[in-house]
N, C-alpha and C positions, 0 to 999 in steps of 0.2 A: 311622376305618374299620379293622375289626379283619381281618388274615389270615390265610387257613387254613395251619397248620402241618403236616407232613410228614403226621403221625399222623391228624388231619382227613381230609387227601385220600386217605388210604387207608381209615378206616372207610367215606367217602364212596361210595367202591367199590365195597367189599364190600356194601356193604346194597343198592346197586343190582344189583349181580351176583346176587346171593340170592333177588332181587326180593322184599325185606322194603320198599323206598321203592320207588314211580314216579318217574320223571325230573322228572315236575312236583313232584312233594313233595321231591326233593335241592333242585331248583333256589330254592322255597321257602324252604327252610331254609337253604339259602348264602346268600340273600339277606338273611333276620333276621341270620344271625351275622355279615356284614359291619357290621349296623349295631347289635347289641347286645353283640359281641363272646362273651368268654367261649369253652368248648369245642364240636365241633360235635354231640358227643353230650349234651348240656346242653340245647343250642337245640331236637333232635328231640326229647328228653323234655317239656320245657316246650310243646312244639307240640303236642302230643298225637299225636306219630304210632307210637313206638313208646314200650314200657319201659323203666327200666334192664336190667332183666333179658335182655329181647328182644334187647337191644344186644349184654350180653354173650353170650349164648349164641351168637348170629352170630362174634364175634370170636374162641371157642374154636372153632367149628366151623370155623374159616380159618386162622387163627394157629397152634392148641393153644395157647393160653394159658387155664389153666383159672380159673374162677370158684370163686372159694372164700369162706365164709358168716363174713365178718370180722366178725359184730356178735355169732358164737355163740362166738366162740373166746378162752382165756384165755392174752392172751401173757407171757411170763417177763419178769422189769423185765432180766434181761440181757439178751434180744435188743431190745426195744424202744430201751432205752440205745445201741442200735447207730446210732441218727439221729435227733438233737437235735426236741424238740418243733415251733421255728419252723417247721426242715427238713422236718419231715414236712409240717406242714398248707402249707407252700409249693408242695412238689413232689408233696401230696395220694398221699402213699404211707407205708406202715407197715408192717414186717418184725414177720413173724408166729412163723417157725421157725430155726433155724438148724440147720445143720451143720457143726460145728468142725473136723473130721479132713479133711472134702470143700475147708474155707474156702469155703463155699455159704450163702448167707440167703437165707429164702424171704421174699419183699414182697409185698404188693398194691399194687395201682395202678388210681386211678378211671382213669387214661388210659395203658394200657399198651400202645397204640401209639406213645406219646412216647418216643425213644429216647435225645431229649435229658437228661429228668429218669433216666431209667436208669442213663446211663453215671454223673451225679453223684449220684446214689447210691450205685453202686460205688466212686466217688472216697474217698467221707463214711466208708463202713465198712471199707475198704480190703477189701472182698470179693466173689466171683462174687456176682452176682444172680441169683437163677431164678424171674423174674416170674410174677406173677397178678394176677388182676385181681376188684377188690370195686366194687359199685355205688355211686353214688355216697350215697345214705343210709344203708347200712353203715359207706360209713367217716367219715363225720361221725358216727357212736354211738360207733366204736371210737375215734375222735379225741376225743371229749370223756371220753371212760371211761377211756382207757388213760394222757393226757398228762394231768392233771389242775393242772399247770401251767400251761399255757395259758387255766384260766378261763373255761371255755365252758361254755353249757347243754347237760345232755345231755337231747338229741332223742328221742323214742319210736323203740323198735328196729323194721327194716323189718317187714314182716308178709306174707301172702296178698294175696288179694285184698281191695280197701277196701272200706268200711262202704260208703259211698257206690257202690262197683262191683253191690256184694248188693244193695242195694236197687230198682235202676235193672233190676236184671235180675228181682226179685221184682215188683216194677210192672209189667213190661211182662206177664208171665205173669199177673196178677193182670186186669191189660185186656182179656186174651185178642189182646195182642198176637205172643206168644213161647210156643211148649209150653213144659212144664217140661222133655223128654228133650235140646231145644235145650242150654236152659239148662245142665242138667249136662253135658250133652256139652262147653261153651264154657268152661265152669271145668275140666273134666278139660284139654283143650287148653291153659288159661292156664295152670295148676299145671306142665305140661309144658316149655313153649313163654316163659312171662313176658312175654305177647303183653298189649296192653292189653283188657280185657271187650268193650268198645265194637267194638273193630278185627274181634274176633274174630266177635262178630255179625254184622255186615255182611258178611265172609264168605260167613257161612254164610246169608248171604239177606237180612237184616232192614235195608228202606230205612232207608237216612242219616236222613231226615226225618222218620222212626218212632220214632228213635232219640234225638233233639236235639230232640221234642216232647219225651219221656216227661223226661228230663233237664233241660232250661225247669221241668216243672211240678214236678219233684221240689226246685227252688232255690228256686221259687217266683216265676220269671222269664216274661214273656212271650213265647213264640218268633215269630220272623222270618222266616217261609218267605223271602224275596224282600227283597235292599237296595235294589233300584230304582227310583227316583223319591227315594231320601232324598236330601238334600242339605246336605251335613254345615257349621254354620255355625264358618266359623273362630273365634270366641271360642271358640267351645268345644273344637274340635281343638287350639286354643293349649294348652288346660289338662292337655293330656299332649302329651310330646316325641313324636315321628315312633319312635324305639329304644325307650320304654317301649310303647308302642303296639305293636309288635313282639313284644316280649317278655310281655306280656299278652294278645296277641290281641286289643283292646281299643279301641274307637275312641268319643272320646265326639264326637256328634252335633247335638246343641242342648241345649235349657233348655225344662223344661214344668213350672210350677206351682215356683218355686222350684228345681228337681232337676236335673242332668245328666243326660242322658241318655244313656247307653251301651252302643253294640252289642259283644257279646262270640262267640268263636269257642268259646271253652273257659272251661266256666263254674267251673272248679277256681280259674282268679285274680281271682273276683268279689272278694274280702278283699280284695285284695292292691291293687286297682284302688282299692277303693272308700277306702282308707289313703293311697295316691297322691292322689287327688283332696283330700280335705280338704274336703270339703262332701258332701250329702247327693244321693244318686245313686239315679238307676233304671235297672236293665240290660237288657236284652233277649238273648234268644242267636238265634245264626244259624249257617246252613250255613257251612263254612271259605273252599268258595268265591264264597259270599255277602259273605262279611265283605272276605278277599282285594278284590275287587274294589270295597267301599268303601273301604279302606283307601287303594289308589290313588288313589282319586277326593279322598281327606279330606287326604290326605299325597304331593303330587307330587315333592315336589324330594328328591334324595339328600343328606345329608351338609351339611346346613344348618349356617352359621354357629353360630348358638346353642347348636347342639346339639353338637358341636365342643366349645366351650368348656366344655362342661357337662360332658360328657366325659373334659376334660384337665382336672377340678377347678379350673378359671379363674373361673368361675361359677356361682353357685347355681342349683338349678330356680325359685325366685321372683323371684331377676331376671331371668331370661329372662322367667319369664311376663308380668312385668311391660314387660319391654322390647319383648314379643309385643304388649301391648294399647296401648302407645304406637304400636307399627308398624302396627296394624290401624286406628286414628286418622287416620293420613294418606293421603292419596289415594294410590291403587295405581297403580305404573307397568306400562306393556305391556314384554314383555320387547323387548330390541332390535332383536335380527334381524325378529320380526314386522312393527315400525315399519318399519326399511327394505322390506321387500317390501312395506308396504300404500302409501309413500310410492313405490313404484317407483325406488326406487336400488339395488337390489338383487333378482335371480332368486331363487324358492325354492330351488331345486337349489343354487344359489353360495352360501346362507347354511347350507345342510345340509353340503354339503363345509366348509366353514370352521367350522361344530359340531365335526366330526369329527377338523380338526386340531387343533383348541383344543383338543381332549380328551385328543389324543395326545401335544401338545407344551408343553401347559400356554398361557398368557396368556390377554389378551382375546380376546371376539368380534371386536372392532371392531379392533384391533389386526392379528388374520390376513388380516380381510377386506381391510386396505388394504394389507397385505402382498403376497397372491396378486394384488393389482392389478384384483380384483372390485369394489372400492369405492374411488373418489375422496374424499381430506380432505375435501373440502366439504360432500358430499355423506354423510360419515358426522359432521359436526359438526352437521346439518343434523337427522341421524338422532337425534342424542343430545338436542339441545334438544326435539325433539318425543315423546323419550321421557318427559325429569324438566318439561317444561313451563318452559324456558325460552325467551326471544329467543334468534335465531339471528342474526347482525351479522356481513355481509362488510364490511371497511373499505375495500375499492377502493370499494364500492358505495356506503359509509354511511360518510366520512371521520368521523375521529373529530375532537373540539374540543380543540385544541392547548393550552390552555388548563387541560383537564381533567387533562392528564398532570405539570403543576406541584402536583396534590393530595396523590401519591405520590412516595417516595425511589425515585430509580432502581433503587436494590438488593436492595430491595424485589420490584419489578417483575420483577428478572430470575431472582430466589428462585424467587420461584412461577407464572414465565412466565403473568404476569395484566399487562392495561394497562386503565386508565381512560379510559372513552370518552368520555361525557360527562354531563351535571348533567341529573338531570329533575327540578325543582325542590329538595328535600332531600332525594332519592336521588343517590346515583353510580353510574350503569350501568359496572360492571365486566365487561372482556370476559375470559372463564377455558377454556381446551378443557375442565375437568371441571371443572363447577360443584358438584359433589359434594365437593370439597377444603374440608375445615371450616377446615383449619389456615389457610391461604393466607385465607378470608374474616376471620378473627379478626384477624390481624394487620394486611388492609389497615382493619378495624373501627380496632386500635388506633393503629396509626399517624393516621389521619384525627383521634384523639380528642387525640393528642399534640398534633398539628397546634391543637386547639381549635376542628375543624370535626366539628358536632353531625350527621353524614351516614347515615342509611344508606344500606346495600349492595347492589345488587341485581347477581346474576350475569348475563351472557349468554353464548350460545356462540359463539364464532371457531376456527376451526383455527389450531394451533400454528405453523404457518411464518408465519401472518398477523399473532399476536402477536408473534413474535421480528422479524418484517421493523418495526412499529409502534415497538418496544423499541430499535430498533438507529435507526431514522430520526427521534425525538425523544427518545432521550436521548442517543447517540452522536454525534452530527450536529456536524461543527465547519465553520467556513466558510472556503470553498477559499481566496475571496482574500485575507485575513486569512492563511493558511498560504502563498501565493505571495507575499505582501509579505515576510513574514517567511525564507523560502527566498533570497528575492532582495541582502537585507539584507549590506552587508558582504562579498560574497562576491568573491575573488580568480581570474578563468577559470580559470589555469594552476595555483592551490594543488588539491592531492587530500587535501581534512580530512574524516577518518572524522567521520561526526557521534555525536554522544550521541544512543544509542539510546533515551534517556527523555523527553529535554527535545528533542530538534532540531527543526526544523519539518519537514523531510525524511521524518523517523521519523510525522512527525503528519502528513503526505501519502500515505503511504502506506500505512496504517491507514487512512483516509478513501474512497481508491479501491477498496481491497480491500473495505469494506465494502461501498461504491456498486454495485461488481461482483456481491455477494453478494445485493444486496438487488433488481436488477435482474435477477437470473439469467443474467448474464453466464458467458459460456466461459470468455474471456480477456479482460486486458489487457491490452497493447501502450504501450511508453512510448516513442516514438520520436524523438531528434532531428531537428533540420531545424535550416538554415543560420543562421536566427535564434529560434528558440526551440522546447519541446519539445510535440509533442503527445501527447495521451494518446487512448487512443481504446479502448471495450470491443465484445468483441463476443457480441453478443446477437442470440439465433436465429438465428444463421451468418453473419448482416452486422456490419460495423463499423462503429461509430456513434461521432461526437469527442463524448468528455466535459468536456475541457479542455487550455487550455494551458497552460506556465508558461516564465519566464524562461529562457532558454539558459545563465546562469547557475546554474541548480536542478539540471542532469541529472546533475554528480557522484556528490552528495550522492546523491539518488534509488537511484543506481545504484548507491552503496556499500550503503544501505540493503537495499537487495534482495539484494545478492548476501552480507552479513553472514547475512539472515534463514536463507536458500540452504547457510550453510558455507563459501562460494565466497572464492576470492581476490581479496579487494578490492585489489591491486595488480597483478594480472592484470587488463592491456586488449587485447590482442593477439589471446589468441583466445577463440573461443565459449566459455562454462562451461554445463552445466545443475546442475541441483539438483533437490532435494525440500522439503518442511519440512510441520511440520501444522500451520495457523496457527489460534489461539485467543484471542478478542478477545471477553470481555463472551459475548453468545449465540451469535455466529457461530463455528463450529468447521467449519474446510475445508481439505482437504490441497490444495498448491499446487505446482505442477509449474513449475520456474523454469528459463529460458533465458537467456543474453544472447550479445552477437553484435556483435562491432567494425563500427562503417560509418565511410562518411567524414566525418560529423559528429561521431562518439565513439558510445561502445555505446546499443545497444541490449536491452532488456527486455521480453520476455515472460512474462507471471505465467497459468498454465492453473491455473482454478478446478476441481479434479478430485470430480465425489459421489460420498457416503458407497458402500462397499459395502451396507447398509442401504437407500441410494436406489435401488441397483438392482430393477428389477421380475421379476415372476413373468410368463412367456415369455408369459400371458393378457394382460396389458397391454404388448407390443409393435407392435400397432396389425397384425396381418395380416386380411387379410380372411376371412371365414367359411369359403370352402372353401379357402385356402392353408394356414390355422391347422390341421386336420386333416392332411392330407400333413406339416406341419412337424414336428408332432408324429411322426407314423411314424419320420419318418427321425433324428430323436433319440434316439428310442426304441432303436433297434438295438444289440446287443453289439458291433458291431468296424464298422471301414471309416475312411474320411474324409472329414468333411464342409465346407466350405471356405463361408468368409465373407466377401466379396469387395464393393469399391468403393471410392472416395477417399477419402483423411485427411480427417476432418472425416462422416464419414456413418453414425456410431453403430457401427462393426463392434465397437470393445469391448463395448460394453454389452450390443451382443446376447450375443455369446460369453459373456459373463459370465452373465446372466439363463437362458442355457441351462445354465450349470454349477451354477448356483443349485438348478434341477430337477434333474441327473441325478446330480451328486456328491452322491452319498448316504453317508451313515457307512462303509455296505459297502463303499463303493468305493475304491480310493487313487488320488486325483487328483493329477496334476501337472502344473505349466504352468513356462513359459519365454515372461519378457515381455524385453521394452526400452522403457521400465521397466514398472517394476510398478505399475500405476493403479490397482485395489481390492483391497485386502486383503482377502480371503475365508475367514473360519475352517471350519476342516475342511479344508481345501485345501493343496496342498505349492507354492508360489511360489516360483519361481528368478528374479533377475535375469542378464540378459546383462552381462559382466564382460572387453569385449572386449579391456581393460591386462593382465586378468589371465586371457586365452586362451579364456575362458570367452565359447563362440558357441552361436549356437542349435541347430546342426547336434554340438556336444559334448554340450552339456546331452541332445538327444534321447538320443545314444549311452548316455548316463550314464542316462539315463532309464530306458529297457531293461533298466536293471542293478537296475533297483526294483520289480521287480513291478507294473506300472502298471495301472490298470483303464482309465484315461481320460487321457488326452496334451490338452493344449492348448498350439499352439504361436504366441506373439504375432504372429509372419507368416513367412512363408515368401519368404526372399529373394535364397535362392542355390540354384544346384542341386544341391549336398549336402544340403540341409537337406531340400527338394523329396524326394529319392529316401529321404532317413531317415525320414521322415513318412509316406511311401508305404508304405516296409517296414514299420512299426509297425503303420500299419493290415492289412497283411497278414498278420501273424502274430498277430491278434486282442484290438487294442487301440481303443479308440472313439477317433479322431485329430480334434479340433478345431482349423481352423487358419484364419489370413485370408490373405489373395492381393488386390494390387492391379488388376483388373480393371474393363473397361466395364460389362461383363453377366455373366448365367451362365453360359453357353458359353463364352467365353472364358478362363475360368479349365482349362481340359481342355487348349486349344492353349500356354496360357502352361506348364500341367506337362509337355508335350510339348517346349517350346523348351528347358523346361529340363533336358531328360534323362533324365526318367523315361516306360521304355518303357511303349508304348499300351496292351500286353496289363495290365501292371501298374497302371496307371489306369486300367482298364475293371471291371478286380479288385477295387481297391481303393476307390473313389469310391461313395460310397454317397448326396452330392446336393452340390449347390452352391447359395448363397443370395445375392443380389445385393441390392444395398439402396443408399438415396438417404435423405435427410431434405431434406423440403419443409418451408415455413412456413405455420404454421394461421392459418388466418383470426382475428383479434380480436374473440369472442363479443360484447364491450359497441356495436361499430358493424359491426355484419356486415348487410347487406343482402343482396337477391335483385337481380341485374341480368342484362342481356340477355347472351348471349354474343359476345364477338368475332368477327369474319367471317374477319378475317386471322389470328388465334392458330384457331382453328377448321381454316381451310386448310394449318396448319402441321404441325397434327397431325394430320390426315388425317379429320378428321370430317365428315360431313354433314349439312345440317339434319335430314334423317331420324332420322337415330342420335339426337340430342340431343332428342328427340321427348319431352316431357312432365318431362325431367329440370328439375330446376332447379339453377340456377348462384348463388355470392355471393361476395363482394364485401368487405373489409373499409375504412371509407370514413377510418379515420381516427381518433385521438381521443390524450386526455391515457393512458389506461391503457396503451397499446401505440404512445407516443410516435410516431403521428402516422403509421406505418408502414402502419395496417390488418392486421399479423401479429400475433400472441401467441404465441409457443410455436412446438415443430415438429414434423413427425410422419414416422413412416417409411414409405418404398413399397419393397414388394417384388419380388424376379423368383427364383421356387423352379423348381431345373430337378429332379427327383430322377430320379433314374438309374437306369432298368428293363433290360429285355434287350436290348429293341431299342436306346438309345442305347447300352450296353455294343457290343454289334455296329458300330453305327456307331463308336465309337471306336478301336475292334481295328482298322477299314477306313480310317481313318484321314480321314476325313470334317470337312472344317470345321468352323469355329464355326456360319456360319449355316445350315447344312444341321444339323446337330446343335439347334442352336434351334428351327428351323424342325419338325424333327421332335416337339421337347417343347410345340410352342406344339400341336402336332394332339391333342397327348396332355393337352390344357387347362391348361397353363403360361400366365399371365399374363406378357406384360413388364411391364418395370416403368413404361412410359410408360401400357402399358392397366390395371396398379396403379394409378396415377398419377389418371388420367382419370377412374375407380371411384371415388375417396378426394375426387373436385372435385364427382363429382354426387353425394356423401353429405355435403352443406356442409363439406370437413374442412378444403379447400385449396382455389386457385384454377386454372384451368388456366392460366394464366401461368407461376404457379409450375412446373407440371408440364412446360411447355414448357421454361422454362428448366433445370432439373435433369435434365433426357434427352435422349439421344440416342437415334434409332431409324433 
């Protein structure tokens, strides 16, 4: 894609300002030149919209930069000597006069708006320039006459008006289309002006289509009043590029009787086309914006592959062409996004915004869309096999045959994140997220051949956490008790022997779990002594579930393991250590947030599975309900205030903070946060940890904050009334203050910054909303039923048969996929207070929590149990759950 240089965008200008172009004919012609490149006074000439001449005489009439007649003039071998042959036809300039005494040489320039080639000009001759400007077929006569070095033909010198101009205008007067006093009046105008004959016509009265008749019959071409209804067949649009087609005005169409057949705008590059092609052609001519508008129709896409390469001299026009009628062989895919909206997993409007970033920020379609949290994995792996026509294979759904994954080297496997599913006779249905991967098919082709099994390959689609959990569960897999006998082996209670981190079974225990955890979706593990042996337990969507136990003898070991991986002092037992580490085993890549903690059995081990910043979602997939997700959006949206994120450990407050900075930390902005600790890494983003050895508290870092220009604050929590009042001030002197508070509800979070010291008027000021939030567990989609609702969970939460009138309720009953729980996953309920005049008043009055609620629930504030209740009769959750995670 070629861009317009300095000198461009100001002819561009000026011809519009003149109004020598309409806006549609600049826009036009930006468009050929992006895709044929070259200068943008080149492309108007070759378009037929103005002359050279025309051109320049606009550019002296704006500039003063005068045109001078470089094909009549004899220049001396000393000033020409003054820059080297190459130089000249490079920078398409040629010094015509000099002035020795001034140190002045006079140049032409086909582009003497270029001020680039200018100043290296002056470099070249070490002297002032006093530009001019020659057309550009002047100075290819003077380039081939005067440097006779260079070996070029010389071209016929420019002339009047063409043979072909005279005759078109002697035919129309000849039809009793045109007087003759027209005529001469339009050639005294062109002789004036260097206006093209045609342009000037038309002017002066004589239809377009008066015009491009008489011109058809004078080629000898048939004219086109009308392109519509043609339907241009791709074999034959293949046989000229998308930029030659541009650049010729030129579109060929089908095949009649042996021939191409091609529609032209300007019947001047009929040669030049018919040279191009290479076989025998019939042209046709048509209106510009006849042709225009096939053009679109014959050539949709911009900036095509092939034509790219053909472009950067990578490849020839006959292997494209050829690699064109290969492409045109295979069955045609739907573009993606259409598939998902005909498939329904995706909104028009959600795949039109997701065009739009893709455009801006580069990647995939399918990429943003699962980014913005508009598109579930599944649900776009689902999209893709229905685009290239593959199977689509969920492996919870469709176990794979354990069997089949002994046909493939593991390393293989984790290369090209591909597993083998199973045998349909001598096929191997291989499951690939992008079955389009040649490479990835060739090698498991040769490996299977190594192997001496004569198989083919056939692709299907799974989402990529599906094959890595698959990859990690039959080739990583070791067995526990086989690692607990060995853990147990020899072991002395009271010796503390660091194990070998390569060979130990301890090290190979806990690589095991961390996987198990990884592959379960586990938060945490938890390695716990007890009086005779250790339990291990993970926990998954909020509950604790025992994974296993092992010997009382193993916990050292374990424990040294962990707190090695950690940094930590494996000869410290006394008191708690935490750590970090980012742990990388085979596919599984996970930062792990590590604890331990003396009991009176001996330590304890906490390993928190922390996700990618990458996992974090776009604020659309936070799960808020239809009209709270509007309000959430306003009050994020704001320049300054503080908005407070509030609820128990364990209830997502990171992740939302996060997912909200994901949105509004924008490049413009300079974000800074202050965690303990730091749980996503977020680029673009300025992360401080709290460094309480080394004074470094939250209520500092804000101080220090201050001192940065900050556009956005986020502060891990607020949990002293220093910090409380620092956080206050910030957002008062016009900073966006993001922060969490451990709170029941919404309201509550007002009375807690009130205990804590910061005056009313100044939180009535400064508060611009508060967001309360719980994580409930989802129902298990594989055994979810409809059942009756409880009489006593009903009574508890204040319903009556009425209200539950026609809703329906489910139910998860159980099963191998969501061990047996009826949960999978978990989901958020919200309670959005946002803070208008009236609760600002009531705060200044000092007004309760529940008077303060009471007031935002009139103002249609859901709580979060009536969130809660909303999310059970949209099958998401059970009211049990909701019962249990609320208080009201």
């Amino acid at each position: 894609m070629s861009v317009l240089t300095i000198g461009d965008k100001r002819l561009g200008a000026i011809l519009l300002d003149a109004g020598l172009l309409t806006d549609e004919e600049l826009q036009m012609a930006l468009e050929k030149h992006r895709e044929v490149g070259g200068s943008l006074a080149e492309v108007i000439v070759d378009s037929g919209l103005l002359s050279e001449r025309r051109i320049a005489q606009a550019i002296e009439d704006h500039f003063g930069i005068p045109l001078v007649e470089l094909h009549t003039l004899e220049i001396p071998p000393k000033v020409k000597a003054l820059l080297p042959a190459e130089k000249a036809k490079e920078l398409q300039a040629i010094p015509f006069a000099l002035d020795e005494e001034a140190g002045v040489v006079r140049v032409a320039f086909v582009n003497p708006l270029d001020t680039l080639a200018l100043e290296e000009v002056e470099d070249l001759t070490g002297m002032v320039v006093e530009p001019y400007q020659a057309t550009k077929s002047a100075f290819l006569y003077a380039l081939a006459k005067n440097y006779p070095e260079l070996n070029l033909p010389l071209p016929p010198p420019p002339s009047g008006p063409s043979r072909e101009e005279l005759k078109v205008g002697e035919l129309l007067v000849e039809k009793g289309l045109l007087d003759r006093n027209t005529l001469e009046e339009a050639l005294v105008e062109q002789e004036k002006t260097g206006d093209l004959l045609g342009r000037i016509l038309v002017r002066k009265g004589l239809p377009e289509e008066v015009l491009y008749r008489v011109l058809a019959e004078q080629k000898g071409m048939e004219f086109l009043p009308s392109t519509r209804g043609l339907s241009p067949d791709p074999a034959a649009t293949n046989l000229l590029l998308r930029s030659d087609a541009l650049r010729y005005s030129a579109v060929p169409v089908g095949f009649n009787n042996g021939e191409v057949e091609v529609v032209l705008a300007d019947p001047r590059h009929k040669e030049a086309v018919a040279e191009l092609l290479g076989r025998p052609a019939r042209f046709l001519l048509t209106l510009p914006k006849e042709w225009e508008a096939l053009f679109h129709q014959a050539y949709p896409e911009k900036s095509r592959l092939g034509e790219v390469l053909v472009q950067e001299g990578r490849l020839s026009q006959e292997e494209l062409r050829e690699a064109l009628e290969v492409q045109r062989r295979l069955p045609k895919a739907k573009p993606l996004g259409e598939i998902l909206v005909e498939l329904g997993l995706a909104r028009p409007e959600d795949v039109e915004e997701a065009l739009k970033k893709q455009r801006q920020g580069g990647g995939r379609l399918e990429d943003t869309l699962v980014a913005s949290g508009k598109l579930k994995p599944e649900a776009l792996a689902q999209a893709v096999a229905a685009q290239l026509g593959y199977t689509y294979i969920n492996p919870e759904e469709n176990p794979p045959d354990p069997g089949a994954a002994l046909l493939l080297p593991e390393d293989l496997a984790r290369r090209y994140g591909v597993f083998p599913h199973h045998l349909e006779g001598k096929t191997l249905v291989l499951l690939m997220k992008d079955p389009r991967n040649i490479l990835a098919l060739d090698d498991v082709r040769l490996a299977l051949k190594r192997k001496g099994l004569a198989y083919e390959v056939q692709p299907a689609v799974a989402t990529e956490a599906a094959i890595t959990k698959l990859i990690e569960r039959f080739y990583g897999k070791e067995e526990l008790g086989e690692i607990a006998k060995e853990l147990s082996k020899g072991y002395q209670e009271e010796e503390a022997v660091a194990p070998e981190l390569d060979e130990s079974a301890a090290q190979k225990f806990v690589k095991q779990v961390i996987r198990e955890a990884y592959l379960q979706d586990a938060s945490d593990i938890h390695i716990e002594p007890r009086q005779s042996d250790v339990l291990v337990r993970l926990r998954i969507d909020g509950t604790l579930r025992q994974y296993t136990t092992l010997p009382k003898g193993a916990l050292n070991s374990i424990i040294s393991v962990v707190k090695i991986m950690g940094g930590l002092n494996i000869a410290e037992r006394r008191l708690p250590q935490d750590g970090r580490v980012r742990y990388r085993e085979g596919a599984i890549d996970v930062d792990l947030r590590l604890s331990t903690l003396p009991t009176v059995y001996g330590e304890k081990a906490v390993m928190r599975l922390l996700k990618k910043a990458a996992d974090i979602p776009e604020i659309e997939g936070l799960g808020f309900a239809p009209g709270v997700f509007e309000r959430f959006q306003e009050v994020i949206s704001k320049p300054y205030g503080i908005f407070l994120i509030t609820g128990p450990t364990g209830s997502g407050k990171s992740f939302t903070t996060f997912s909200i900075l994901k949105r509004i930390a924008t490049p413009d902005k300079n974000t800074q946060t202050i965690e303990d600790p730091v749980e996503y890494e977020i680029p673009g983003i300025n992360q401080t940890q709290v460094n309480p050895q080394a004074g470094l508290t939250f209520a500092r870092a804000l101080r220090a904050f201050l001192r940065q220009d900050p556009d956005i604050i986020m502060v891990g929590e607020i949990r002293d009334s220093e910090t409380a009042k620092i956080a206050t001030e910030a957002a008062l002197t016009g900073h966006l203050v993001i922060a969490t508070l451990h709170t029941n509800d919404a309201a509550q979070a007002i009375t807690r910054l009130d205990e804590m010291g910061v005056e009313l008027f100044n939180i009535s000021a400064a508060l611009i909303g508060v967001l309360s939030q719980r994580l409930v567990r989802r129902i298990c989609d594989h055994c979810k039923v409809e059942v009756k609702p409880d009489p006593e969970v009903l009574r508890r939460l204040g319903l009556s048969q009425e209200e539950i009138q026609g809703a329906k309720l489910y139910k998860g009953m159980g099963c191998e996929r969501c061990g047996g729980t009826g949960y999978k996953g978990r989901y958020a309920i919200h309670e959005l207070l946002v803070v208008d005049d009236e609760i600002r008043h009531a705060i200044v009055a000092g007004k309760s929590a529940t008077e303060i609620k009471e007031i935002a629930r009139k103002k249609g504030m859901k709580t979060l149990r009536e969130d809660g209740i909303y999310k059970a009769f949209q099958g998401i959750t059970t009211l049990e759950e909701v019962l249990a995670r609320t208080i009201e």
